[in-house]
C-alpha positions as CSV (number, residue, x, y, z in Angstrom):
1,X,-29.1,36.9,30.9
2,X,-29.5,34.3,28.0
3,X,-27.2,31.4,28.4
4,X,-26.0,28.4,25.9
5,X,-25.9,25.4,27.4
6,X,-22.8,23.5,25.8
7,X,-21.7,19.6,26.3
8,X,-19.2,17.8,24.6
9,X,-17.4,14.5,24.6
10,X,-14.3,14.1,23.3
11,X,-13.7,11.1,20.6
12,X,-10.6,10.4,22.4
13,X,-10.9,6.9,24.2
14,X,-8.6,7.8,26.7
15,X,-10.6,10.2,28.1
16,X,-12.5,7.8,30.7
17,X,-13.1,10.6,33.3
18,X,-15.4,12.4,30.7
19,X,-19.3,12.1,31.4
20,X,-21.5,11.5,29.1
21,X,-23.3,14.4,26.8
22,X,-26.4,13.1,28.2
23,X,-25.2,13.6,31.7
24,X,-23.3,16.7,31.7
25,X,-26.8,18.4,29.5
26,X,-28.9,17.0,33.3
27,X,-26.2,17.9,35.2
28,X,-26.0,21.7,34.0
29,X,-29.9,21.9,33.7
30,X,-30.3,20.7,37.1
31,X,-27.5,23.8,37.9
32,X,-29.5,26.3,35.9
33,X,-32.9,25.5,38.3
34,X,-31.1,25.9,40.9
35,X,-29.3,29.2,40.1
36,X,-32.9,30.4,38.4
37,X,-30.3,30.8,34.8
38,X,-32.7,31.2,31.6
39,X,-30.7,28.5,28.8
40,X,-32.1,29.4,25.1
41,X,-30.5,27.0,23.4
42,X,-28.7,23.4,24.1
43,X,-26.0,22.3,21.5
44,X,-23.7,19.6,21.9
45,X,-21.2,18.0,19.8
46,X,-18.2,15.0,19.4
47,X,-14.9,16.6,18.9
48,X,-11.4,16.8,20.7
49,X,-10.8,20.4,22.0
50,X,-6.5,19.9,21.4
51,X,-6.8,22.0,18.1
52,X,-8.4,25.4,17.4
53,X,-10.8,26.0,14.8
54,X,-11.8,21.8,14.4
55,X,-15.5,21.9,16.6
56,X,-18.4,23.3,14.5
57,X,-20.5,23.6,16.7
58,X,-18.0,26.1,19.1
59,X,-17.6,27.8,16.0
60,X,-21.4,28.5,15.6
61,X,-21.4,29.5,19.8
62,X,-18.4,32.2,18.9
63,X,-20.6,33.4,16.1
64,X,-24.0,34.0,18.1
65,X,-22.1,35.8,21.0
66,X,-20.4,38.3,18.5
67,X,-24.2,38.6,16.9
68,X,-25.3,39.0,20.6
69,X,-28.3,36.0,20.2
70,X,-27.1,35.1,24.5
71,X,-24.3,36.4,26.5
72,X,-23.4,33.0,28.7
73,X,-22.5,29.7,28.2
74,X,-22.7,26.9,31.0
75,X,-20.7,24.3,30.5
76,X,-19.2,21.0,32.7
77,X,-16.0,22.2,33.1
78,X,-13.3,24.8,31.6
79,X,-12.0,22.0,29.8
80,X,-15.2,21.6,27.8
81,X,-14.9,24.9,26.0
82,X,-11.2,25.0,25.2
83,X,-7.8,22.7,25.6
84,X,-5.8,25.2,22.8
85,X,-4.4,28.6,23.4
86,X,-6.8,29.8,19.7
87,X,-10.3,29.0,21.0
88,X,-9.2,30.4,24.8
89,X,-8.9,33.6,22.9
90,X,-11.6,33.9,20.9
91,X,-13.4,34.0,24.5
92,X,-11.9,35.8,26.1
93,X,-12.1,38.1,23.5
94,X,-16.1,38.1,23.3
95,X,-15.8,38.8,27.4
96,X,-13.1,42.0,26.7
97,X,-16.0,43.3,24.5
98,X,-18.8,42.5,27.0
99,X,-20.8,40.2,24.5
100,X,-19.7,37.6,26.6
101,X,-20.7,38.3,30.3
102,X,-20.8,34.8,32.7
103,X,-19.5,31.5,31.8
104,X,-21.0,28.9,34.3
105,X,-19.9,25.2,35.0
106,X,-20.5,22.8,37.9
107,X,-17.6,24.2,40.0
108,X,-16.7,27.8,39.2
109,X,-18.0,30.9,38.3
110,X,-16.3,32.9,35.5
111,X,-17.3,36.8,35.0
112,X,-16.1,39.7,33.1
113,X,-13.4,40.3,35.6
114,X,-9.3,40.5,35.4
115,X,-9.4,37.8,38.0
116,X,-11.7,35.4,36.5
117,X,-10.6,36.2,33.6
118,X,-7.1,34.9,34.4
119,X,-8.1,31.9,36.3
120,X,-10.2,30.7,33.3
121,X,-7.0,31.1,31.0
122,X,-4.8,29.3,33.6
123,X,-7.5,26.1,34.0
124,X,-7.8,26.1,30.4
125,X,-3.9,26.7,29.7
126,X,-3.7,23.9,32.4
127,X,-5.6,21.3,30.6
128,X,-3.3,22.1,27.4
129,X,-0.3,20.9,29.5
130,X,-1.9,17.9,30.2
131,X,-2.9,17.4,26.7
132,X,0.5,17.7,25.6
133,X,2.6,16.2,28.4
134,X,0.1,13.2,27.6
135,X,1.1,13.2,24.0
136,X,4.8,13.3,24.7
137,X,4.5,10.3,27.5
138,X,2.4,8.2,24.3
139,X,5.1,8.9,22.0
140,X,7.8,8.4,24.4
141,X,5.9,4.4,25.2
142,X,5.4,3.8,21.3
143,X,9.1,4.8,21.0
144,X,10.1,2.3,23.6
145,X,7.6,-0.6,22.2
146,X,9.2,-0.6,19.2
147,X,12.9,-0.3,19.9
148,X,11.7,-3.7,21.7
149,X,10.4,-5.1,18.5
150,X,6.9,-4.8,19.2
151,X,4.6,-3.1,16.9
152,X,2.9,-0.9,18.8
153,X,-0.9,-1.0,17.2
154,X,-3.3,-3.3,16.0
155,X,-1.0,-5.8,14.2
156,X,-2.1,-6.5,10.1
157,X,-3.9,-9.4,8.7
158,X,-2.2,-12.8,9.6
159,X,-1.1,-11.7,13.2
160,X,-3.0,-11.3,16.2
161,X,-2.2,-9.9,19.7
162,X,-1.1,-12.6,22.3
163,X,-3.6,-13.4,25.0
164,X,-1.1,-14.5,27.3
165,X,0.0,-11.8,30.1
166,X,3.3,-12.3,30.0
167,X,3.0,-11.4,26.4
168,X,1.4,-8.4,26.2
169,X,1.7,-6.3,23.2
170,X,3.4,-9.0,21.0
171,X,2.1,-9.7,17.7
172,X,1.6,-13.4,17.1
173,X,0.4,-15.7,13.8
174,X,-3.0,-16.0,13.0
175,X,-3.5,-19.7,12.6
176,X,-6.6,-19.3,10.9
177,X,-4.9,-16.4,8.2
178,X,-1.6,-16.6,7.9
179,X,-1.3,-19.8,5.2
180,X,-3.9,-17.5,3.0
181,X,-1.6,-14.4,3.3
182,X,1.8,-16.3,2.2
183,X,-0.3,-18.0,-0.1
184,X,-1.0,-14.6,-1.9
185,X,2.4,-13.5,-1.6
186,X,3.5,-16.4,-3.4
187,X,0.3,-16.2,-6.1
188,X,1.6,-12.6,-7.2
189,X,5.6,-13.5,-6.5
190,X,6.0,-16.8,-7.7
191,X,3.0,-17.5,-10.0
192,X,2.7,-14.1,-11.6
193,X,-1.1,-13.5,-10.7
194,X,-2.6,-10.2,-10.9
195,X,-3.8,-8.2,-8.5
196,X,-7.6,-8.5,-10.0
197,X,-6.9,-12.2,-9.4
198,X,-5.4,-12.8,-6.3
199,X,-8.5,-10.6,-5.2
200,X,-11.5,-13.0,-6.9
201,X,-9.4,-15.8,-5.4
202,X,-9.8,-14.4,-2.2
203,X,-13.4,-13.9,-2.8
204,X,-13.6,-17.5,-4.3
205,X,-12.7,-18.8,-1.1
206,X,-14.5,-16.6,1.5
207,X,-11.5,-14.9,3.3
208,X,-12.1,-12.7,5.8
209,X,-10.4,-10.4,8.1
210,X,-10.3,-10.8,11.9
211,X,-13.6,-8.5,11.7
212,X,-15.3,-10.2,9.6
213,X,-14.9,-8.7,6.0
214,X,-13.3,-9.0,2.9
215,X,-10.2,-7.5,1.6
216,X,-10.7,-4.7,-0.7
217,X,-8.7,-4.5,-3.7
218,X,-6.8,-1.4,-2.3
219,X,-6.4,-3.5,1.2
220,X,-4.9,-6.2,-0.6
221,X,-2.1,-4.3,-1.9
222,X,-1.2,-2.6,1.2
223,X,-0.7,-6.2,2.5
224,X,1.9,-7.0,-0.7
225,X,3.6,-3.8,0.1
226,X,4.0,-4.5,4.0
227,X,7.5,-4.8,5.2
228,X,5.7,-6.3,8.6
229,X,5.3,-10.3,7.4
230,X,9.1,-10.8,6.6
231,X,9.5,-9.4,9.8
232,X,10.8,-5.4,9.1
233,X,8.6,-2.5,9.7
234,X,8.5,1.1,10.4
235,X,7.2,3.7,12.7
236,X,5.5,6.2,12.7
237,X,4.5,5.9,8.5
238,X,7.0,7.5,6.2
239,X,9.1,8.5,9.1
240,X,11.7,6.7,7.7
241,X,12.6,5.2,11.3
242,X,12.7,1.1,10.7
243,X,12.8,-1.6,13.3
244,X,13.1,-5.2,13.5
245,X,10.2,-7.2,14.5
246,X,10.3,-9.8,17.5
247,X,7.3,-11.4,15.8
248,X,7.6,-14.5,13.9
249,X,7.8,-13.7,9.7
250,X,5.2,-15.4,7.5
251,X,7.5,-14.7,4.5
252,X,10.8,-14.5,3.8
253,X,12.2,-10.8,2.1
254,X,13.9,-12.2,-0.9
255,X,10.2,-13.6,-1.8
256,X,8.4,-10.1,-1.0
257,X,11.1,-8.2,-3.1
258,X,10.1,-10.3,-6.2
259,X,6.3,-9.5,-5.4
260,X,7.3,-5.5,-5.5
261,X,9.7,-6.2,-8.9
262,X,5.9,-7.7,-9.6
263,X,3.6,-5.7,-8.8
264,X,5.4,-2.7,-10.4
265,X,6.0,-4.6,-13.6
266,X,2.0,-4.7,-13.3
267,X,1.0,-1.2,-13.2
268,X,0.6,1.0,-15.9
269,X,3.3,2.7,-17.0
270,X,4.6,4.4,-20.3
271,X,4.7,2.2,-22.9
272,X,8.8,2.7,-23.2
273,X,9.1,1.7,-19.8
274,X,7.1,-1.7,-19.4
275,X,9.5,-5.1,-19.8
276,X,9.6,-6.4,-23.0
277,X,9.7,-9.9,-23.9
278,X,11.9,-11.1,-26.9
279,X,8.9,-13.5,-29.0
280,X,5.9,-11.4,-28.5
281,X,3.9,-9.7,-31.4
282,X,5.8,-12.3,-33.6
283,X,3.7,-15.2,-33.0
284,X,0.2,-16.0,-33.3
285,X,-2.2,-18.7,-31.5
286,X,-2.6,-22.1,-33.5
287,X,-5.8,-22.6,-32.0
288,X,-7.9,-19.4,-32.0
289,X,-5.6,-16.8,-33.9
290,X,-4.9,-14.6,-31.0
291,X,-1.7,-13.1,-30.4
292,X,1.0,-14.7,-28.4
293,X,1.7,-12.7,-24.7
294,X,4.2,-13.8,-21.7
295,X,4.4,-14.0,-18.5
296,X,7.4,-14.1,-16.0
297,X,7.2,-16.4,-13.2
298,X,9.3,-17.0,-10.5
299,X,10.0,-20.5,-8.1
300,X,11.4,-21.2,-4.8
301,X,14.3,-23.5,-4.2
302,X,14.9,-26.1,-1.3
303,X,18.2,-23.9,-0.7
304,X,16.3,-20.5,-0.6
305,X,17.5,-19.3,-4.5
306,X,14.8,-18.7,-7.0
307,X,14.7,-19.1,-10.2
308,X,13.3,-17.4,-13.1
309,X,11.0,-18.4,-16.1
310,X,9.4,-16.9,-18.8
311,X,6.2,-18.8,-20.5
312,X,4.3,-17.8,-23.8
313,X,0.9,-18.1,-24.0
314,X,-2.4,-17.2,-25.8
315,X,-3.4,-13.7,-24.9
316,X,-7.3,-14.9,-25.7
317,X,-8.6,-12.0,-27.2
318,X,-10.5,-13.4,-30.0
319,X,-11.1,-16.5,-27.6
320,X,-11.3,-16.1,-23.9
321,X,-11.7,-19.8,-23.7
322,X,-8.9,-21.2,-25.9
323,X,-7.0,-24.4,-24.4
324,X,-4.0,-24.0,-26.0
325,X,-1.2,-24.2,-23.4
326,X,1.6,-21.6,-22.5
327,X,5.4,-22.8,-23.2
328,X,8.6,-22.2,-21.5
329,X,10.7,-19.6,-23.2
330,X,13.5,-22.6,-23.5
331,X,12.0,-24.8,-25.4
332,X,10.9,-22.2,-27.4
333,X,14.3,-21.4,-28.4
334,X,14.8,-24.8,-28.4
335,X,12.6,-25.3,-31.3
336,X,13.3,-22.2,-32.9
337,X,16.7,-23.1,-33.5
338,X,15.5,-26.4,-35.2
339,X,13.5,-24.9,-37.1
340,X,16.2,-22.5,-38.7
341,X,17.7,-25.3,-40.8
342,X,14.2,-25.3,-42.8
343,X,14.0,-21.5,-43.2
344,X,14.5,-19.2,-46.3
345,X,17.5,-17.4,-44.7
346,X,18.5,-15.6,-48.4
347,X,15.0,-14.6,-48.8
348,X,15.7,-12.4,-45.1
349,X,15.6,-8.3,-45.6
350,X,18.3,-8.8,-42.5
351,X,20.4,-11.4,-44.2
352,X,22.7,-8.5,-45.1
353,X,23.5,-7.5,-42.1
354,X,23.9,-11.2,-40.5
355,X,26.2,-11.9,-43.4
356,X,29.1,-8.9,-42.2
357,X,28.4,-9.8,-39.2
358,X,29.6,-13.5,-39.8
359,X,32.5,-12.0,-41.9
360,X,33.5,-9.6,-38.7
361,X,33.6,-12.4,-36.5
362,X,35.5,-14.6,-38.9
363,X,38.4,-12.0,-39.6
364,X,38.3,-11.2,-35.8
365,X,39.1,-15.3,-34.8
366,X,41.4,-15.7,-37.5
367,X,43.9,-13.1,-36.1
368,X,43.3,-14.7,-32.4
369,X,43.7,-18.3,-33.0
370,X,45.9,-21.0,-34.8
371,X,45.2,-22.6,-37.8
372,X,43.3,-25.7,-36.4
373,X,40.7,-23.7,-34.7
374,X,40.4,-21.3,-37.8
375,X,39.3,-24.5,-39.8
376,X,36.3,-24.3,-37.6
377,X,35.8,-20.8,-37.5
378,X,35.5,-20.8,-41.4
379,X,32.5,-23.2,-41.0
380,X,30.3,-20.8,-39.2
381,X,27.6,-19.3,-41.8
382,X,24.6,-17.6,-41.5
383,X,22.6,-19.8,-40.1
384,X,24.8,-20.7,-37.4
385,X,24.8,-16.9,-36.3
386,X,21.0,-16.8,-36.3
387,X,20.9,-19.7,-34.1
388,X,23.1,-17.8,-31.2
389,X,21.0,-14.5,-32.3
390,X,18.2,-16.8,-30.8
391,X,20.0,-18.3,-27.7
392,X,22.1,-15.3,-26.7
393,X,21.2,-12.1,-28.7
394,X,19.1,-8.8,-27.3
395,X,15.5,-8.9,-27.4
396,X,15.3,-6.3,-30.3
397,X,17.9,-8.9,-32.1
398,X,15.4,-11.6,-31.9
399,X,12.6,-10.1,-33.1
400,X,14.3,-8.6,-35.7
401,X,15.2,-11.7,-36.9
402,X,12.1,-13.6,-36.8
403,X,10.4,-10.6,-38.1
404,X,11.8,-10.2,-41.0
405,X,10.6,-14.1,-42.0
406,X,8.2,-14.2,-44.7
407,X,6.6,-17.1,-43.3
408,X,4.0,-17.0,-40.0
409,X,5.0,-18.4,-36.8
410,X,2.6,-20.2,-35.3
411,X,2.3,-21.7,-31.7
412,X,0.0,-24.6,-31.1
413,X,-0.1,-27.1,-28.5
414,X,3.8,-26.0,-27.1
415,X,4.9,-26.9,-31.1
416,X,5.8,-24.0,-32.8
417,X,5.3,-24.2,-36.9
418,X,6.2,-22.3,-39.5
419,X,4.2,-21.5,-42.5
């Protein structure tokens, strides 16, 4: 007879009775002397035995028994050649058509025989219902974990696991990460950063994981996008089965919602869909030329509210080094609104359309109020209506208004000019 001599070792670190490849291969050659058992071949491989059809090197043993290259295997255990019903079959098939004649491990001797044949199934089929009984018991303690609160793996960057004993399994800050990772929430939230530049930050200032390496660019957004610092998080993945964390929070939620209103204003999307900001493509750079882009940024107040701002600045692409500095959207207006008094409002292709508009709002006040207040209502004109189009219009009513102006608007050092 020409046997195989097969070892493997399961990846599974729970598997601590296992031996060694190296062990079981002198173990079984030690067997075959003894037994005088002629081994062609040694193979050996690193793969759980729970699902059928996943170990190519089995695979390779099933196809030289059907080809008839040796009719025996010797193996450690039962175990070692199969813990799922569709490997089990494939050899006990090869022994119902005699290609597969004596399976040897360290214990037990397994022949073409009804009896043998059955108590290999049954130590196999065995090992299967530990397998799975095993599976159902780890479930069963992840499931309890985190009804407790306790995240049940390795925690993410900015918590550790507690030393102490009578803190096992708790997730705890990182003292020497946690500042950075609320500091990058609040970069992308709060200061309107970029992905790309939160990232050379990082870089900028060395941070590393617990292990030693730096964030990747797809690592740090699965740390924006992780429900786990503000103190939520769910289990298993996509399960849709949330729990609340006994750990302390390094954020707060209301600050990691703005950073996902962020980071999806940040990603490409159709043109239609991405936010549009009212003075854009209407101004131009007073120092370089460039176009004038904006940016929303958010702050956090003493009482936990935020507020909201919106800044024009230099988009830089003629001058990736111009100084000139960003302004806030209201003093913008602000200025805007000043600077109507000195425009050509008759010379406006919308002036038209403001005019009726005036006249609407004039008839409208006039049936609504007594005489007194429709003195004043008589005094609103055009320019008085362009003003509020400014302060209180849509964005498409803004920059239909200043587009239609004959002169260029021009933004240099927060002073916007018109010429």
């Amino acid at each position: 007879m020409r046997y195989c001599l097969y070892a493997r070792k399961s990846t599974e670190s729970d598997e601590k009775q296992a031996l060694s490849i190296d062990s079981q291969i002198n173990e079984m050659k030690q067997i075959a002397e003894r037994l005088h058992l002629n081994i062609l071949c040694v193979k050996q491989e690193s793969y759980s035995a729970k699902a059928s059809g996943k170990r190519p090197v089995f695979a390779e043993i099933i196809k030289e028994i059907s080809e008839e290259k040796y009719n025996g295997i010797l193996t450690w255990a039962p175990d070692r050649l199969s813990r799922n019903a569709g490997d089990l079959g494939s050899l006990v098939d090869l022994m119902d058509q005699g290609k597969l004649i004596h399976i040897q491990t360290y214990g037990r001797t397994f022949s073409n025989s009804p009896n043998e044949k059955f108590l290999l199934m049954i130590l196999c089929s065995q090992a299967k219902l530990e397998n799975d009984n095993k599976s159902i018991n780890v479930k069963r303690g992840m499931r309890a974990r985190c009804e407790m609160g306790l995240w049940p793996c390795r925690p993410p960057t900015g918590y550790t696991k507690s030393k102490l004993k009578e803190q096992k399994c708790v997730s705890v800050i990182d003292q020497d990460r946690a500042d950075v990772i609320k500091q990058m929430f609040e970069k992308i939230g709060l200061d309107g950063w970029s992905g790309n530049k939160l990232h050379r930050w990082l870089k900028e200032i060395d941070f590393r994981t617990e292990h030693g390496k730096h964030l990747s660019l797809g690592n740090l957004y699965r740390i924006l996008k992780n429900h786990f610092y503000y103190g939520r998080f769910e289990y298993p993945k996509n399960s849709g089965d949330w729990y609340n964390g006994v750990h302390e929070p390094i954020i707060d939620k209301k600050l990691f919602e703005i950073v996902q209103e962020q980071i999806q204003s940040q990603t490409l999307e159709p043109r239609a869909m991405q936010k549009e900001f009212a003075f854009t493509k209407i101004m131009k750079c007073g120092s370089c030329g460039s176009g004038i882009t904006a940016d929303e940024k958010f702050k956090k107040l003493k009482d936990g509210g935020v507020n909201r701002h919106i800044y024009y600045r230099c988009c830089k692409s003629r001058d990736q080094n111009c100084k000139n500095p960003a302004i806030n959207e209201t003093d913008l207006i602000l200025q805007l609104k000043k600077l109507i008094d000195d425009l050509s409002i008759t010379s406006l292709p919308m002036r038209e359309k403001i005019t009726n508009e005036v006249q609407r709002i004039k008839k409208f006040y006039s049936m609504m109020l007594d005489e007194k207040a429709q003195i004043y209502i008589k005094k609103i004109d055009v320019r008085d209506y362009g003003k509020f189009i400014l302060q209180e219009g849509s964005v498409d009513e803004k920059r239909e208004f200043l587009g239609c102006l004959k002169s260029k608007v021009i933004l240099s050092s927060k002073i916007v000019k018109i010429h």
